[in-house]
N, CA, C and O atoms as a Tinker XYZ file with bonds, in Angstrom:
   328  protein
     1  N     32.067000    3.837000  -14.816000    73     2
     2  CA    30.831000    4.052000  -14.105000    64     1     3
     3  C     30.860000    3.252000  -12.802000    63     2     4     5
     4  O     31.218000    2.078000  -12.708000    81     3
     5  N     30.471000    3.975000  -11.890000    73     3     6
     6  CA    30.572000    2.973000  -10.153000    64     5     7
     7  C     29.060000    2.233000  -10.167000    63     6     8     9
     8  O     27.932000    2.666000  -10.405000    81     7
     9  N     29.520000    1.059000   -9.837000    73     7    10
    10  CA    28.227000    0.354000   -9.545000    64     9    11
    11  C     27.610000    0.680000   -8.508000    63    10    12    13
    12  O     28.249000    1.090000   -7.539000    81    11
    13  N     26.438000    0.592000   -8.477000    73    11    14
    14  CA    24.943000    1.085000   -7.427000    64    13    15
    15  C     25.488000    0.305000   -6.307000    63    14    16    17
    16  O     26.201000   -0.690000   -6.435000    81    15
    17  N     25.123000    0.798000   -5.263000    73    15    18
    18  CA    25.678000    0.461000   -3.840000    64    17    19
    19  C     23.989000    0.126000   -3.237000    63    18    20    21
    20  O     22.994000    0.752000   -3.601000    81    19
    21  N     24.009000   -1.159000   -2.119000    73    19    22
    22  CA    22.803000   -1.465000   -2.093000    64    21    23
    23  C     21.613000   -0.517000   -1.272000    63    22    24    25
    24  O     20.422000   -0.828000   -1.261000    81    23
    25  N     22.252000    0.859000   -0.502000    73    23    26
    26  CA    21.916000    1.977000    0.005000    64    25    27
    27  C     21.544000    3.066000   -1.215000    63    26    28    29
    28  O     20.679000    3.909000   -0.976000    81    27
    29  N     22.053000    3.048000   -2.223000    73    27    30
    30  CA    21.436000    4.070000   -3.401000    64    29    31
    31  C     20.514000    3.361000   -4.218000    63    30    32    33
    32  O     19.948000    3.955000   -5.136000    81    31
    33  N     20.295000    2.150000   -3.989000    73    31    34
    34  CA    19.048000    1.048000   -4.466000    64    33    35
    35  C     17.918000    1.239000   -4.002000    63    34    36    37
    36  O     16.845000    1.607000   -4.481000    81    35
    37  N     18.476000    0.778000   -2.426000    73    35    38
    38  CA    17.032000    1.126000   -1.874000    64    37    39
    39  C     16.221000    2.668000   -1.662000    63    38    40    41
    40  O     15.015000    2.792000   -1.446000    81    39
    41  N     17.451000    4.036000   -1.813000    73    39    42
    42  CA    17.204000    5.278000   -1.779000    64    41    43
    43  C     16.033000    5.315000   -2.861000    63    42    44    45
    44  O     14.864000    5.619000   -2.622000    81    43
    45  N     16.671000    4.875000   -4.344000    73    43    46
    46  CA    15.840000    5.079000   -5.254000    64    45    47
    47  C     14.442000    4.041000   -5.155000    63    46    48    49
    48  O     13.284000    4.420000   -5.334000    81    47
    49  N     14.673000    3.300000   -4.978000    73    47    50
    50  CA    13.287000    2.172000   -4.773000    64    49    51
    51  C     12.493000    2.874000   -4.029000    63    50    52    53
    52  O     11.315000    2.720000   -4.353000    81    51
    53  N     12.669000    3.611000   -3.126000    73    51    54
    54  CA    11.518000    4.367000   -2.082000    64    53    55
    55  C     11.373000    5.394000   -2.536000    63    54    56    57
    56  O     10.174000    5.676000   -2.533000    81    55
    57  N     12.000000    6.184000   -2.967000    73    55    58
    58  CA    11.682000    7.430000   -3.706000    64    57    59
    59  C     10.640000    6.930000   -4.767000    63    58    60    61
    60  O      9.504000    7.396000   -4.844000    81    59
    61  N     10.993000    6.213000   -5.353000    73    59    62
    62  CA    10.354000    5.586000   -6.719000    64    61    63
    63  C      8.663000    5.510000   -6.258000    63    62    64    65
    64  O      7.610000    6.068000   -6.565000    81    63
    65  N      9.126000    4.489000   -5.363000    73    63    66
    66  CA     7.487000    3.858000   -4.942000    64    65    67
    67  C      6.743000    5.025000   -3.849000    63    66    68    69
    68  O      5.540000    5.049000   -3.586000    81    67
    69  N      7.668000    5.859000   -3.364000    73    67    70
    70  CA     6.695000    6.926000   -3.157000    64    69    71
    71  C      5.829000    7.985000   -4.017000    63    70    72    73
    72  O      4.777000    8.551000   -3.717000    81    71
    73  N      6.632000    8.069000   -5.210000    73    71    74
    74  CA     6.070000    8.573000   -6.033000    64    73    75
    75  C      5.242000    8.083000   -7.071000    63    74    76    77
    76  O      4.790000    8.964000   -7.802000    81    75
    77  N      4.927000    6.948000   -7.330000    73    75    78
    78  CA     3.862000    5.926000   -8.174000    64    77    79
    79  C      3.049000    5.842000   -7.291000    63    78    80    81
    80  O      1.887000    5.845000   -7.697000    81    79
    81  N      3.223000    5.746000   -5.925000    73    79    82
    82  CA     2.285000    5.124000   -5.206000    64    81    83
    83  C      1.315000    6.414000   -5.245000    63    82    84    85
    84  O      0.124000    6.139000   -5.393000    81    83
    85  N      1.731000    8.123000   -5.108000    73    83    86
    86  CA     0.804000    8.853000   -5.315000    64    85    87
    87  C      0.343000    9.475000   -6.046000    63    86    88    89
    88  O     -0.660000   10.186000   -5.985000    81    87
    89  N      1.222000    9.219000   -7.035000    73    87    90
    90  CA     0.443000    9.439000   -8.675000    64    89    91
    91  C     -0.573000    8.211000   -8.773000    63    90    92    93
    92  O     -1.733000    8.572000   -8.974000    81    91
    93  N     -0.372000    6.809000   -8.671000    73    91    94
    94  CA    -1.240000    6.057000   -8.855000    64    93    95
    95  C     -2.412000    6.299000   -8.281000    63    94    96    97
    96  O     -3.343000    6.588000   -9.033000    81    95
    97  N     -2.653000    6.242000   -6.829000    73    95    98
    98  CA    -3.750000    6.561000   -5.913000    64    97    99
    99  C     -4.953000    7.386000   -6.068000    63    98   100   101
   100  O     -6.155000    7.209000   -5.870000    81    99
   101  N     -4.340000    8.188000   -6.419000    73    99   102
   102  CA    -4.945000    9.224000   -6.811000    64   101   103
   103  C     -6.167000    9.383000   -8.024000    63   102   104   105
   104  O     -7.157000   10.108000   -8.113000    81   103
   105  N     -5.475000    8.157000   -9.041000    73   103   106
   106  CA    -6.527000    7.928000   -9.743000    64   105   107
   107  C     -7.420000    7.405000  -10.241000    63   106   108   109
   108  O     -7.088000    6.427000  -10.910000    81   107
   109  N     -8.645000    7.662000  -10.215000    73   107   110
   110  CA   -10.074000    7.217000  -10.271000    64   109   111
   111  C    -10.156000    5.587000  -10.469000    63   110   112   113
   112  O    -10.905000    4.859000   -9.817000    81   111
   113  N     -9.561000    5.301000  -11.137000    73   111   114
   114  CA    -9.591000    3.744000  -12.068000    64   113   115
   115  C     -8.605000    2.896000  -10.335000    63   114   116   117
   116  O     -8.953000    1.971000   -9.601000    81   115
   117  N     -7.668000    3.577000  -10.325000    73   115   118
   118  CA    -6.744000    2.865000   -9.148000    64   117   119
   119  C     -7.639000    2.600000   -7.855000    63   118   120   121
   120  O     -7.843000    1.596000   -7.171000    81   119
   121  N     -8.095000    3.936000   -7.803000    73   119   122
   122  CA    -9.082000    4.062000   -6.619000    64   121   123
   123  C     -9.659000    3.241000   -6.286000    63   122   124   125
   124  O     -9.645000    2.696000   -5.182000    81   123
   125  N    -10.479000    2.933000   -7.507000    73   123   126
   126  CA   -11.725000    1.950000   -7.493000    64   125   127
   127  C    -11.425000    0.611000   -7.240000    63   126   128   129
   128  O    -12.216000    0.084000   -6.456000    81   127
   129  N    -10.472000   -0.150000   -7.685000    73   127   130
   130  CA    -9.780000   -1.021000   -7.743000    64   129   131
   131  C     -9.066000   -1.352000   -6.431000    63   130   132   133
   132  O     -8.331000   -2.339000   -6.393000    81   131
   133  N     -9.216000   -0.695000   -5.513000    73   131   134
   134  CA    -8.850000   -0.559000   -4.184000    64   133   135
   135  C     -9.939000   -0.733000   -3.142000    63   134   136   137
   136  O     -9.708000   -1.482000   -2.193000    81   135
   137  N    -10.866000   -0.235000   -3.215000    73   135   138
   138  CA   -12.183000    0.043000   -3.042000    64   137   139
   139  C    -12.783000   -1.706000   -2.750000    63   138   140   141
   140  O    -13.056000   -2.463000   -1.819000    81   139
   141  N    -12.745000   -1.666000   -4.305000    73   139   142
   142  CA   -13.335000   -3.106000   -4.957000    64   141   143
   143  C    -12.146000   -4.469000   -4.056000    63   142   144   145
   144  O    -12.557000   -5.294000   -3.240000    81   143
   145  N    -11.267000   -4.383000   -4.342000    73   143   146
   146  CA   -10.133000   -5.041000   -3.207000    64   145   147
   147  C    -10.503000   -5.701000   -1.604000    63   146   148   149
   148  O    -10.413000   -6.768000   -0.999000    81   147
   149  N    -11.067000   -4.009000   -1.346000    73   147   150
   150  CA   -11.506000   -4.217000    0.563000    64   149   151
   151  C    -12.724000   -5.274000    0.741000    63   150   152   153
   152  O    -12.836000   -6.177000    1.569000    81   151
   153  N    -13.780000   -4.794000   -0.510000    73   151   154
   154  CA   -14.593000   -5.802000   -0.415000    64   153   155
   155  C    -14.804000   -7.410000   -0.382000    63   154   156   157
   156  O    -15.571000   -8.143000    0.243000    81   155
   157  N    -13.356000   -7.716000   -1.728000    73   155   158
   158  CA   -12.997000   -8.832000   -1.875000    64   157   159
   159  C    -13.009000   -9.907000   -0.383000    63   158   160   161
   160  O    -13.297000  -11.095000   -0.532000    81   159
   161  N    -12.739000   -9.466000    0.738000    73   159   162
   162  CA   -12.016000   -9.820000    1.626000    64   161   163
   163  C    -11.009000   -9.581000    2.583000    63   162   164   165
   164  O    -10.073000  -10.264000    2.166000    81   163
   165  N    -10.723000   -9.147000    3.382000    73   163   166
   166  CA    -9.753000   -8.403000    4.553000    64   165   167
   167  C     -8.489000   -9.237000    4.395000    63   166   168   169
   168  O     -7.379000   -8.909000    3.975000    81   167
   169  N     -9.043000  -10.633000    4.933000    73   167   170
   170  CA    -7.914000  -11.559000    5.581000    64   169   171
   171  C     -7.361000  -12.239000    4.630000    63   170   172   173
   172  O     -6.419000  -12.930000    5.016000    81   171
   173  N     -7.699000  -12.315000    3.097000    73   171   174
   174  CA    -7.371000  -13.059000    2.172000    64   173   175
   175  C     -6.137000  -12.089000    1.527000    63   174   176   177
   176  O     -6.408000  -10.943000    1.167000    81   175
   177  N     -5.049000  -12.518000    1.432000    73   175   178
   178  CA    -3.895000  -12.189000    1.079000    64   177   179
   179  C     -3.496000  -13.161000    0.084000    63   178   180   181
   180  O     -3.144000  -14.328000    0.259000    81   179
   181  N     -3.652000  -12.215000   -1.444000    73   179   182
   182  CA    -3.279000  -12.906000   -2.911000    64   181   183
   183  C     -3.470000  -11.921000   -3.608000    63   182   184   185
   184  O     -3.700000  -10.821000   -3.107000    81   183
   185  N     -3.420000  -12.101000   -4.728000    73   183   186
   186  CA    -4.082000  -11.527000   -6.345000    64   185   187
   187  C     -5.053000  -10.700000   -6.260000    63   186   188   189
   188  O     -6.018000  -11.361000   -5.874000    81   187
   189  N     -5.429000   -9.351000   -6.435000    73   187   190
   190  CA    -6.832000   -8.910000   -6.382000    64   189   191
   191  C     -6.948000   -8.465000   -8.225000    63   190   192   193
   192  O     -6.113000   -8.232000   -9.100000    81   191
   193  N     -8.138000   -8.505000   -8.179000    73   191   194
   194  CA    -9.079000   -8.009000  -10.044000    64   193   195
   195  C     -8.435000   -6.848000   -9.992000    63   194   196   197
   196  O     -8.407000   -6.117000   -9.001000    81   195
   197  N     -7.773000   -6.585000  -11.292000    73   195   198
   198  CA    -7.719000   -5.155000  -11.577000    64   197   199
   199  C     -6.230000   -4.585000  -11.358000    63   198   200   201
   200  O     -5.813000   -3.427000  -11.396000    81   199
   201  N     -5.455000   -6.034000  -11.067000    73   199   202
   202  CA    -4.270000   -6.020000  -10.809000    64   201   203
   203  C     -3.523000   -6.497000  -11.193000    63   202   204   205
   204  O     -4.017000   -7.478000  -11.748000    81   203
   205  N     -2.078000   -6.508000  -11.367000    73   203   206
   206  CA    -1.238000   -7.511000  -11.431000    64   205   207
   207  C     -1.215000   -9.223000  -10.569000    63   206   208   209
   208  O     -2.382000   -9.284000  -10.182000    81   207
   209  N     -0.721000  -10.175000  -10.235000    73   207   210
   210  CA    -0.602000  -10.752000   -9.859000    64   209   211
   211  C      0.227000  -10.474000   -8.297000    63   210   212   213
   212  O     -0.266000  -10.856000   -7.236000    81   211
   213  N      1.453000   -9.801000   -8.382000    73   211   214
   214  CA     2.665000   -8.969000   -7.658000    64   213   215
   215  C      1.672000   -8.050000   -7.446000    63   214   216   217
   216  O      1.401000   -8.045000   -6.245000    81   215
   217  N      0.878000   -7.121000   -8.181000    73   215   218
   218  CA     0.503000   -5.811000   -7.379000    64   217   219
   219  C     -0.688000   -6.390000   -6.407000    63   218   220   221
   220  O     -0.876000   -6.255000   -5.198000    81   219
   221  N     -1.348000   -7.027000   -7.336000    73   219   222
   222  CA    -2.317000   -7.257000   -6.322000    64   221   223
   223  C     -2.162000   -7.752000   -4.874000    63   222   224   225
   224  O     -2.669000   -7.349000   -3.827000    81   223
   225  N     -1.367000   -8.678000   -5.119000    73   223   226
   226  CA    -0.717000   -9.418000   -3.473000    64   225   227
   227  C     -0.558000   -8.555000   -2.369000    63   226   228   229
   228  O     -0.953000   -8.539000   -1.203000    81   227
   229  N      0.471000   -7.507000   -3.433000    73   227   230
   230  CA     0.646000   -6.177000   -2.596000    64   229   231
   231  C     -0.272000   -4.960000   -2.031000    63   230   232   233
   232  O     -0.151000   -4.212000   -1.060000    81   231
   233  N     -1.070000   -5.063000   -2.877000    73   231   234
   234  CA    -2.778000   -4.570000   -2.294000    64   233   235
   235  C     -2.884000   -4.837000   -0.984000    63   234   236   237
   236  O     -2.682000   -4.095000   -0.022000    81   235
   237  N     -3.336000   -6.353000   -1.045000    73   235   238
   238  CA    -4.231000   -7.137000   -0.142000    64   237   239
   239  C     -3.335000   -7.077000    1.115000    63   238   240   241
   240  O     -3.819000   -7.350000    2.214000    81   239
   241  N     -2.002000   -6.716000    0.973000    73   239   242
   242  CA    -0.895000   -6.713000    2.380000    64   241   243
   243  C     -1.385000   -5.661000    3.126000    63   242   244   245
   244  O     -1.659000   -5.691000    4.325000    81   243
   245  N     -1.489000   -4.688000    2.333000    73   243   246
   246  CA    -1.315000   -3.229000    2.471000    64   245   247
   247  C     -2.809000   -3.112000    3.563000    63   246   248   249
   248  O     -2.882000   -3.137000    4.791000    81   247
   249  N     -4.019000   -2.962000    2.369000    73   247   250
   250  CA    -5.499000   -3.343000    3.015000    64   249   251
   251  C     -5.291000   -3.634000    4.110000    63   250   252   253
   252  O     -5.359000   -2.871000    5.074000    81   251
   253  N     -4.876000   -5.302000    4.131000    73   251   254
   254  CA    -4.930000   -5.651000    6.075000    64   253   255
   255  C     -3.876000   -4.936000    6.398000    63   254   256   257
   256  O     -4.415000   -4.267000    7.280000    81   255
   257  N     -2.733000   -4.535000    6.367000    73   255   258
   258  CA    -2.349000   -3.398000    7.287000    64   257   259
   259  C     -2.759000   -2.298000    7.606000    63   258   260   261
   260  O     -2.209000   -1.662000    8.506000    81   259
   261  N     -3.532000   -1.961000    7.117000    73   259   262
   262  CA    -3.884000   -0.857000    7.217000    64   261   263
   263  C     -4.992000   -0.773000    8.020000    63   262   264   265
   264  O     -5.250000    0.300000    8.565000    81   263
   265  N     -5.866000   -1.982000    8.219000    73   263   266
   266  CA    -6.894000   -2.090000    8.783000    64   265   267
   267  C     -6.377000   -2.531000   10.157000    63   266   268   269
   268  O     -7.095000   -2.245000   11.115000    81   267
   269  N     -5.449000   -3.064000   10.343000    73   267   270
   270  CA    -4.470000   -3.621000   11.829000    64   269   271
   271  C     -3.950000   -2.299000   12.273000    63   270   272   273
   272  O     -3.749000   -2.397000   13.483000    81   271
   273  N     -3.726000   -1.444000   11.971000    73   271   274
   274  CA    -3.461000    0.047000   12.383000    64   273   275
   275  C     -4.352000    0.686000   12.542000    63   274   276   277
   276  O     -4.359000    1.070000   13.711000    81   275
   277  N     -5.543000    1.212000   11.745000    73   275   278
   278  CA    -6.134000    1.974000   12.191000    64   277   279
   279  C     -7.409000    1.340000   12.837000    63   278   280   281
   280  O     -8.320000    2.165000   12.906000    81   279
   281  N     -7.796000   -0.150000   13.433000    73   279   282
   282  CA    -8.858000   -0.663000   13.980000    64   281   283
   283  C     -8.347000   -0.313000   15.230000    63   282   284   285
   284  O     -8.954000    0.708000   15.555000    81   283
   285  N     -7.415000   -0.671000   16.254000    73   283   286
   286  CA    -6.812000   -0.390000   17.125000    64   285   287
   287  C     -7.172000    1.170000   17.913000    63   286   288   289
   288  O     -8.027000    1.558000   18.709000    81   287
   289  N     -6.247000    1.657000   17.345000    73   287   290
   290  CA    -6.531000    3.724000   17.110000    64   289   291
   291  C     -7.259000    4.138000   16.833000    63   290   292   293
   292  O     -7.156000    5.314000   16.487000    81   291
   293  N     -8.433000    3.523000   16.788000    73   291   294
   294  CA    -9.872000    4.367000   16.705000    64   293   295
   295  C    -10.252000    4.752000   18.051000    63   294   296   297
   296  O    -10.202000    4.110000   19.100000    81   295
   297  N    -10.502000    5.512000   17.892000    73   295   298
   298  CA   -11.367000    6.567000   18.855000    64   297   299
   299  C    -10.586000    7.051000   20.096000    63   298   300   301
   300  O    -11.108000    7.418000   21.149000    81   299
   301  N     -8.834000    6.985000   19.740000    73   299   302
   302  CA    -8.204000    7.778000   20.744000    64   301   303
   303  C     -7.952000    8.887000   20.124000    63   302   304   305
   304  O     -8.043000    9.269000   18.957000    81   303
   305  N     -7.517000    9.474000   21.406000    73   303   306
   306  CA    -7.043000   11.226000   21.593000    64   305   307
   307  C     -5.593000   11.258000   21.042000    63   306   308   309
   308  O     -4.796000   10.331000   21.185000    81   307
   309  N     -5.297000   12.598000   20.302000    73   307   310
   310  CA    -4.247000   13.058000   20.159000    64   309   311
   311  C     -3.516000   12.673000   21.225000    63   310   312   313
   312  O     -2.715000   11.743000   21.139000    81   311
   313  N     -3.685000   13.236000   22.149000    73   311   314
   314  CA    -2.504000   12.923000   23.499000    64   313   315
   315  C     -2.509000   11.521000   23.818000    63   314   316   317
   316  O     -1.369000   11.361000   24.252000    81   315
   317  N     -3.125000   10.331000   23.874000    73   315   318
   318  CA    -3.152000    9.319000   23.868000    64   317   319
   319  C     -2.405000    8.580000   22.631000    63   318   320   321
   320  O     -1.777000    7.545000   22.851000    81   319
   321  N     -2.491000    9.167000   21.246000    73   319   322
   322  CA    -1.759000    8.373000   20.067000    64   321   323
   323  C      0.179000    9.270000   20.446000    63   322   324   325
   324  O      1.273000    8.710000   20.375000    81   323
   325  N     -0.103000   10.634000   20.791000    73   323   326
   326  CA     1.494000   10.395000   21.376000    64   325   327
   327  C      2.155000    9.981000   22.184000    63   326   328
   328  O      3.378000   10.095000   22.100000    81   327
């Protein structure tokens, strides 16, 4: 058997987490828990309720990124975001 090469690692790791990430999302309980997250706090990066310790962290990254992207890009034009 050939050992995993660190390019078919990361192939599968993203495939992987693309696909949990939208099966997860998607559902109601996850949702909420996301929801409940934003409220927690923006700038606080740790643990959120309803999570793992690791997931949650990873929440709270995500949240403020996400809010650092789309606060910016509000209220431009198509032709302006290309």
């Amino acid at each position: 058997m050939k050992p995993s090469s660190r390019r078919s690692f990361l192939k599968t790791s993203v495939v992987l987490s693309c696909g949990l990430g939208a099966a997860g999302l998607s559902s109601p309980s996850i949702a909420g828990a996301v929801v409940g997250a934003a409220a927690e706090g923006l700038n606080i990066i740790g643990p959120r309720k309803g999570f793992s310790p690791q997931i949650g962290t990873l929440v709270s990254m995500l949240d403020w990124m996400r809010n650092a992207i789309l606060q910016p890009a509000q209220g431009l034009t198509v032709a302006q975001l290309d």
